[in-house]
LUMZASE-573296 format. One record per residue (C-alpha): residue number from 1; x, y, z; residue in three letters. Coordinates in nm, 3 decimals, padded with zeros to 5 digits, m for minus. Each point is the difference from the previous one (the first is absolute). Example, Ala and Ser with C-alpha at 12.3 -4.5 7.8 and 13.67 -1.06 7.14 Angstrom:
BEGIN
resi;c1;c2;c3;resn
1;01.230;m00.450;00.780;ALA
2;00.137;00.344;m00.066;SER
END
This chain:
BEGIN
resi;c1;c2;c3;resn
1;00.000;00.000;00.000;UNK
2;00.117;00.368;m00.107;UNK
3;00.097;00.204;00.266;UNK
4;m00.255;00.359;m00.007;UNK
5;00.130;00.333;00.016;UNK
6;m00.144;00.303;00.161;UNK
7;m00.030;00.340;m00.105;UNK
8;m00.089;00.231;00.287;UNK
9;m00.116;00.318;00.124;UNK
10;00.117;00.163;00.313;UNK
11;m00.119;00.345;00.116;UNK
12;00.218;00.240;00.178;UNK
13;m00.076;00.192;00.341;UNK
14;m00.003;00.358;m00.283;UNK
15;m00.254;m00.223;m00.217;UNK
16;00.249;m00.068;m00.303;UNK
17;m00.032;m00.373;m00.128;UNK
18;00.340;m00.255;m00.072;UNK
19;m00.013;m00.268;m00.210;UNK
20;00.195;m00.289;00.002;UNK
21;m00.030;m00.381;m00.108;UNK
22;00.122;m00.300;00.186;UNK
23;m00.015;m00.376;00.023;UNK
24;m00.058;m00.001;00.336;UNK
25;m00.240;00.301;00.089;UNK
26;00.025;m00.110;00.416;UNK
27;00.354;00.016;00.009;UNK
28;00.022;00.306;m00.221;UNK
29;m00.211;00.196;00.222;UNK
30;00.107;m00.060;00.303;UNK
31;00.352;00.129;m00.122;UNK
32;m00.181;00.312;m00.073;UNK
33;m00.145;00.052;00.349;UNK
34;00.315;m00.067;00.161;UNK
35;00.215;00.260;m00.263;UNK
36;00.164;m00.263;m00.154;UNK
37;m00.019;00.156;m00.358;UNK
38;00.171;00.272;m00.126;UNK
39;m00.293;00.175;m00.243;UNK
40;m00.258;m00.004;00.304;UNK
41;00.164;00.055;00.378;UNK
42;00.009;00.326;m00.007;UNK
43;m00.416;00.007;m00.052;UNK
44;m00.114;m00.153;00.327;UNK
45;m00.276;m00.132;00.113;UNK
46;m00.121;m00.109;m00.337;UNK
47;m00.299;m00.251;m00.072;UNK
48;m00.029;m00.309;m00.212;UNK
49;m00.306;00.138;m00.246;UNK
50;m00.065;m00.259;m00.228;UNK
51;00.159;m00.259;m00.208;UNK
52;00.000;m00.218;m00.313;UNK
53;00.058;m00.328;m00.073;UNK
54;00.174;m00.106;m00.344;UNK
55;00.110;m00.349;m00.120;UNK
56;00.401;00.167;m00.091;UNK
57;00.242;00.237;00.041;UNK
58;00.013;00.144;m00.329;UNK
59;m00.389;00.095;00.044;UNK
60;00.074;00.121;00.356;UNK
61;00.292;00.232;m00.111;UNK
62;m00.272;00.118;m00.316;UNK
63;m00.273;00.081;00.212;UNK
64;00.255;00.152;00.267;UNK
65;00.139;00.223;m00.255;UNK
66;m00.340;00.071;m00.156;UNK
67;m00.077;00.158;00.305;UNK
68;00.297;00.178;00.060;UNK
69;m00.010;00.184;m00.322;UNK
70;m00.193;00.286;m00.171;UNK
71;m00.129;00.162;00.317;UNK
72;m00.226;m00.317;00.050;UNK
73;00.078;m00.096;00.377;UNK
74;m00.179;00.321;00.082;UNK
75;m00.322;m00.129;m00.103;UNK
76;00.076;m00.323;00.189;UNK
77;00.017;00.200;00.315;UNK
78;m00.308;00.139;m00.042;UNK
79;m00.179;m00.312;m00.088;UNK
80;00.191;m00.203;00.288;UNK
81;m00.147;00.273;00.291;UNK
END
């Protein structure tokens, strides 16, 4: 059986939103919370919002990116409240 990856949503105590994709999304997270990753330590306390499964990483890193770009992860904040 494939492993699934995760594409996630985390919300910042200012209300910007960080997306990321994992394998594991428990392990991931908790690395957050405890400041354990460079891009997101400096944002604390910050909230697990949503997240997606996908069946690879190539789609994770796709949809990560696709909501990365173009101004769209601004409209995924306001959706995810």
């Amino acid at each position: 059986m494939q492993q699934m990856w995760y594409v996630y949503f985390l919300e910042f105590s200012n209300g910007d939103i960080y997306v990321g994709s994992t394998p594991d999304l428990k392990r991931r997270f908790e690395s957050h919370k405890k400041g354990q990753v460079q891009s997101t330590k400096a944002n604390f306390p910050l909230k697990l919002r949503s997240d997606v499964a996908v069946e690879t990483e190539t789609r994770a890193r796709e949809l990560e990116k696709h909501f990365t770009v173009g101004g769209v992860l601004d409209n995924v904040g306001e959706q995810l409240c």
